[in-house]
N, C-alpha and C positions, 0 to 999 in steps of 0.2 A: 504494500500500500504506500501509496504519494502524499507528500502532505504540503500546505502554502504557507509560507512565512507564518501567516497568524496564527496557525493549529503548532506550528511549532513554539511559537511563545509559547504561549500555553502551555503545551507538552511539560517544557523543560522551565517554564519562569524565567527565563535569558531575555535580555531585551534583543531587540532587529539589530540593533549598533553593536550587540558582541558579537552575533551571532554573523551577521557582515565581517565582522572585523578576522574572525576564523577563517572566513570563505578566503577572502583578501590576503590573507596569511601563507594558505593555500595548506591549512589543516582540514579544513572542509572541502568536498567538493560535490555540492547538490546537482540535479541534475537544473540547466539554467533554458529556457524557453523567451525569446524574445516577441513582443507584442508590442503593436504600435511606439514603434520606440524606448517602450520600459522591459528591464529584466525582470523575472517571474523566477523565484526557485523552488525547486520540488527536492522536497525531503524522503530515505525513507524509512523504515523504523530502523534499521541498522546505526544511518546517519543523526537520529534523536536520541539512541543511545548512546551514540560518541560524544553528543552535545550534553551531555549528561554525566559523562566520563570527565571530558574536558571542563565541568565548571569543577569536577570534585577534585581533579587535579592541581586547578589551579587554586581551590580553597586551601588544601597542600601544600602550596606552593610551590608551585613546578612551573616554569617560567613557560611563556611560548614555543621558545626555541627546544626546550626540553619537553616537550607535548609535541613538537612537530617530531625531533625525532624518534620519540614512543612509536609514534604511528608510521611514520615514513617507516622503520625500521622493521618491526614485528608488534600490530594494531591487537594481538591477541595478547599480548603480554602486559597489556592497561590494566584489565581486569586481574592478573595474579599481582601485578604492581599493587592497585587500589587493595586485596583484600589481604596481603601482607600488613599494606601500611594501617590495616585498618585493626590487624591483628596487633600489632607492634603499637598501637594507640592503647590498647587492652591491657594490655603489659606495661606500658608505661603509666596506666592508671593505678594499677596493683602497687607499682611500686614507689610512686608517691604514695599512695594510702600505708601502707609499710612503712614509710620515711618519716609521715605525720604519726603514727603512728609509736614509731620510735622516739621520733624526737619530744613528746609528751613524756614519754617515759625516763627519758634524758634530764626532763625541766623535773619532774617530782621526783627524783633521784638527787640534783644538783639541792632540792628543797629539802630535803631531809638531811644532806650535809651537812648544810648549811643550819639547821637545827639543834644537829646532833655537837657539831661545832661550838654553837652560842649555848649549850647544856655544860659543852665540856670547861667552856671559858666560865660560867658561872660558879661550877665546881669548884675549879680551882681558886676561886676568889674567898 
């Protein structure tokens, strides 16, 4: 199935200006129908899930040039990219929660020195 600029906003929530700006890049390449002098592109679902690929990569931060050559290179390796990065996101949650985790334990441990401390110093007075 085909689809027209507007059904692809929608699709993906991307404005026409990124979604241009992909085409223009020459990461996209819809198929293009010319009509009284204006361009027309047709999308197809392959090409809304790349535009869908592409916002998440670049939410990532994966530059243009590092999206152009994802796909110029091997366009099937986006998705083991995206669900590594996404796995590795997982992991990286863990182990801040570990690290807050610790470091709580770090502060009422430092508190209870520091207790045991001003006990010891009263003692001896």
């Amino acid at each position: 199935m085909e689809y027209r600029m507007k059904k692809v906003i929608e699709k993906t929530g991307l404005t026409e200006k990124a979604i241009r700006f992909y085409i223009a890049k020459g990461i996209l390449s819809p198929r293009e129908v010319e009509q009284n002098g204006r361009v027309s592109y047709f999308f197809s679902d392959e090409q809304i899930e790349m535009l869908n690929n592409i916002y998440l990569l670049r939410y990532f931060g994966f530059s243009i040039k590092q999206i152009k050559i994802l796909y110029n290179n091997n366009p099937e390796e986006i998705q083991e990219v995206l669900m590594r990065h996404d796995a590795l996101q997982k992991e990286k949650k863990k182990i801040i929660s570990m690290w807050e985790e610790n470091s709580m334990c770090i502060s009422e441990i430092t508190n209870v020195d520091q207790l045991v401390e001003c006990l010891q110093k009263s003692k001896n007075i």
